[in-house]
N, CA, C and O of each residue as an XYZ file, in Angstrom:
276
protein
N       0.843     -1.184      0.000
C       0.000      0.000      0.000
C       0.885      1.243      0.000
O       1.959      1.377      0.587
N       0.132      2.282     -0.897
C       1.264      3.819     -1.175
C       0.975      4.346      0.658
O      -0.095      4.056      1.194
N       1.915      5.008      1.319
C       2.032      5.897      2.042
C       1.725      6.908      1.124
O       1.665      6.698     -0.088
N       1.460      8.364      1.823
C       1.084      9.771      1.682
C       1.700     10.198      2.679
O       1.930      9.564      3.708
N       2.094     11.631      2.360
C       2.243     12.781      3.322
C       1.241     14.164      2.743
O       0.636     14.282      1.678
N       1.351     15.072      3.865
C       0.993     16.017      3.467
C       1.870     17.237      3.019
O       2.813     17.714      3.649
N       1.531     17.521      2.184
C       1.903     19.298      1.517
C       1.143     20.102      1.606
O      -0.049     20.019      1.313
N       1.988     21.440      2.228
C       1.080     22.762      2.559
C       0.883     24.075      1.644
O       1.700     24.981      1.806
N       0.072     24.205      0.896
C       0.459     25.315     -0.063
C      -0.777     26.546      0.481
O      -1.805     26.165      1.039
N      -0.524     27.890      0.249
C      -1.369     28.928      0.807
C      -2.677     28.909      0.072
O      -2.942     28.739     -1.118
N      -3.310     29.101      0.980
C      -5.163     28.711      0.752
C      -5.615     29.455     -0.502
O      -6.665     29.143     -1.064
N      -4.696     30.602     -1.018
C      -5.205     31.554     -2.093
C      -4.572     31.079     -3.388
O      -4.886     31.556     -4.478
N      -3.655     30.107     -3.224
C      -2.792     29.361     -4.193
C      -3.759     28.413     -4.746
O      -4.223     28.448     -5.886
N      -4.117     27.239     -3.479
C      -5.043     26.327     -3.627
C      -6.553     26.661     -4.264
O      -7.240     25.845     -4.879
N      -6.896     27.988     -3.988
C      -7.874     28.859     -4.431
C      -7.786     28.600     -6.241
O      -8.533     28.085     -7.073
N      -6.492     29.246     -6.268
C      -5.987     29.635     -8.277
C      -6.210     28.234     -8.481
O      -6.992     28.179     -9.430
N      -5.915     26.965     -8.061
C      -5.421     26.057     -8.530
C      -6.611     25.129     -9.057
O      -6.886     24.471    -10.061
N      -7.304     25.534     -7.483
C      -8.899     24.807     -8.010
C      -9.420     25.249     -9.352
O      -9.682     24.482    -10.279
N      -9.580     26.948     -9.371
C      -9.948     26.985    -10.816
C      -9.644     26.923    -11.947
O     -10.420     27.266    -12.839
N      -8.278     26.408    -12.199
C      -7.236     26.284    -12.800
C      -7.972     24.500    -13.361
O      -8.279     23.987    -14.437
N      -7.977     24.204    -12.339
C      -7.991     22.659    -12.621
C     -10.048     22.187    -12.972
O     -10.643     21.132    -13.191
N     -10.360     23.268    -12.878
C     -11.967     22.999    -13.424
C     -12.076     22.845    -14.780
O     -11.770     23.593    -15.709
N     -12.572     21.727    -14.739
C     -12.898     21.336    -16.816
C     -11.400     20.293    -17.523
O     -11.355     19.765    -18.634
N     -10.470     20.275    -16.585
C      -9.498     18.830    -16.735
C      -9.857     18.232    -15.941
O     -10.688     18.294    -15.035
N      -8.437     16.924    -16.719
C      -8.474     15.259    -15.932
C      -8.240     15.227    -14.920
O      -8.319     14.131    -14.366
N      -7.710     16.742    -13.916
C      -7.386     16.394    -12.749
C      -8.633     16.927    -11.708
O      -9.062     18.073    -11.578
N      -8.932     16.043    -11.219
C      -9.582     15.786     -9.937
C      -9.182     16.502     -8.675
O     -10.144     16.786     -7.960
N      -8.182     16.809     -8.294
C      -8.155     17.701     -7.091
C      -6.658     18.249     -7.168
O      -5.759     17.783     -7.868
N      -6.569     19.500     -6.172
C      -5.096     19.685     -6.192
C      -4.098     18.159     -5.998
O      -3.131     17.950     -6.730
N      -4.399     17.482     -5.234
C      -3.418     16.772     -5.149
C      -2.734     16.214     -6.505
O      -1.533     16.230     -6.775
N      -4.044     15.601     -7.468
C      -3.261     15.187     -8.269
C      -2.879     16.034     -9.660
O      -2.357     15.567    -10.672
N      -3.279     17.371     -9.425
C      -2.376     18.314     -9.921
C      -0.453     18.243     -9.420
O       0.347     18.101    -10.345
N      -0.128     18.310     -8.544
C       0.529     18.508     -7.918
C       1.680     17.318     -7.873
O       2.905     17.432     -7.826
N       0.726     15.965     -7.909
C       1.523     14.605     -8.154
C       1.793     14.590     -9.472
O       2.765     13.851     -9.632
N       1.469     14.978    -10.369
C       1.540     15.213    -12.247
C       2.465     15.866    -11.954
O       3.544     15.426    -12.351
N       2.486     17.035    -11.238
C       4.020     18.491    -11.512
C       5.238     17.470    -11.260
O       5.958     16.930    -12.101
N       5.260     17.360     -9.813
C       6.501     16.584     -9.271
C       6.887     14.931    -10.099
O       8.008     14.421    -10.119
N       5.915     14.476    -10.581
C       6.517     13.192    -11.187
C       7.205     13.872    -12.178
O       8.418     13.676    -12.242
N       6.727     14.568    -12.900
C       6.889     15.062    -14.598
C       8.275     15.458    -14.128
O       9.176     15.248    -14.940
N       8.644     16.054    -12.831
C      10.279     16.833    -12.941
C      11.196     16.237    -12.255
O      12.233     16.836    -11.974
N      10.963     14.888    -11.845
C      11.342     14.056    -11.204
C      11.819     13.381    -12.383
O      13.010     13.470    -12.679
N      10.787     12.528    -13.286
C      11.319     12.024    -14.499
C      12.053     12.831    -15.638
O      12.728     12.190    -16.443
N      11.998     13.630    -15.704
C      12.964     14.653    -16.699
C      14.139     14.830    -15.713
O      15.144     15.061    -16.385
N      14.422     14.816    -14.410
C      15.785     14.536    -13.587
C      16.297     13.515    -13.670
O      17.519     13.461    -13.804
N      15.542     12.410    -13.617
C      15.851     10.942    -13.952
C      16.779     10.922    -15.023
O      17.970     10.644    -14.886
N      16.044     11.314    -16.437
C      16.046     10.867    -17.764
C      17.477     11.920    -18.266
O      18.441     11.611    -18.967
N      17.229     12.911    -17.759
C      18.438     13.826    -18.206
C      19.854     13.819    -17.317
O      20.946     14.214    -17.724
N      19.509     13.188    -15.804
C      20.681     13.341    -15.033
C      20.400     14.837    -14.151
O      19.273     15.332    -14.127
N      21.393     15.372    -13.554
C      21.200     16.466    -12.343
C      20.855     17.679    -13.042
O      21.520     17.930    -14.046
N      19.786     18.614    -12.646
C      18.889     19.436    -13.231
C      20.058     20.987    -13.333
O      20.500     21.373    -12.251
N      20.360     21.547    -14.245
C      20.905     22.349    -14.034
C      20.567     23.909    -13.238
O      19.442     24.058    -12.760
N      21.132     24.535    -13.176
C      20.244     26.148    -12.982
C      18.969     26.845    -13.211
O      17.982     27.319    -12.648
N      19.607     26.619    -14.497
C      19.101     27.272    -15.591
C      17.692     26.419    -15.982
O      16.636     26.871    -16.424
N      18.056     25.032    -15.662
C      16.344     23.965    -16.251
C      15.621     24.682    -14.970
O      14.532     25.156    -15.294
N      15.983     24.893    -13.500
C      15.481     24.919    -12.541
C      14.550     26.071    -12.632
O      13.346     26.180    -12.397
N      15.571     26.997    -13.091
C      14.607     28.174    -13.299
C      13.718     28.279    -14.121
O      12.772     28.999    -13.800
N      13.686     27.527    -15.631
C      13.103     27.361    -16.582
C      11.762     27.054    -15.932
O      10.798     27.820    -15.917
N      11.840     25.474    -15.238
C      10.487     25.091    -14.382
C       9.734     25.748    -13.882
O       8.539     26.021    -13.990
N      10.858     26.096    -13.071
C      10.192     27.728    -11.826
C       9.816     28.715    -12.346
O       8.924     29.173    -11.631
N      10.074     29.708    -13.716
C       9.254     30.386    -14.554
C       7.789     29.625    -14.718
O       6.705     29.933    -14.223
N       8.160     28.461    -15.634
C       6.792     28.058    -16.427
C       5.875     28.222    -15.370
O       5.090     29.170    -15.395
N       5.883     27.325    -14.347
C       5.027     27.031    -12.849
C       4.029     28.363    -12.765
O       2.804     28.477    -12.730
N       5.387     29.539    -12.748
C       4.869     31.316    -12.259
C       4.072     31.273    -12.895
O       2.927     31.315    -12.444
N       4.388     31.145    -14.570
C       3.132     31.830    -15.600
C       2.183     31.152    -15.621
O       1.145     31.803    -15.736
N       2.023     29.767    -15.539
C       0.658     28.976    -14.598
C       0.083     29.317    -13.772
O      -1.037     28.821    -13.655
N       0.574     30.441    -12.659
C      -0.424     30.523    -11.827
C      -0.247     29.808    -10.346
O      -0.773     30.078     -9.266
N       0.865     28.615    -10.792
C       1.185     27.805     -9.481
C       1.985     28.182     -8.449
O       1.967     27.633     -7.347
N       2.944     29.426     -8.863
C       3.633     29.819     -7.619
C       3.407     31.498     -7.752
O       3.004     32.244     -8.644
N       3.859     31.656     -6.466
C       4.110     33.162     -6.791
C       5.583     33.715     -7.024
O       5.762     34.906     -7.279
C-alpha cells in the first residue's frame, strides 16, 4: 500500500489552482501537484542532475501557470 504525506500550499494558491484545474483530468489539487513533481522528477531521472538554468526554466513556467508566486 502507497504511504502519503501532506503538503502545505497557501489557501489563495489552492484557491488559483482549483480553478485552474476545473474542466481537466485532474480531480483535485493533489493530483495536480503529483503530475508536476513526477513530470520533474522524471525529466531529472532521464536527463541526469537538473541544471540552474532547467530549474529556473520550471520555476518560470510554474509562475506563468499561476502555481507559484
Amino acid at each position: 500500500m502507497t504511504e502519503y504525506t501532506t503538503v502545505s500550499i497557501p489557501k489563495d494558491l489552492a484557491d488559483r489552482v482549483e480553478e485552474t484545474i476545473d474542466g481537466t483530468s485532474f480531480s483535485s489539487t493533489s493530483d495536480l501537484v503529483r503530475f508536476l513533481l513526477r513530470s520533474i522528477v522524471i525529466q531529472h531521472q532521464q536527463e541526469g542532475e537538473l541544471t540552474e538554468a532547467e530549474f529556473e526554466e520550471i520555476t518560470d513556467q510554474l509562475r506563468e501557470l499561476g502555481y507559484i508566486d
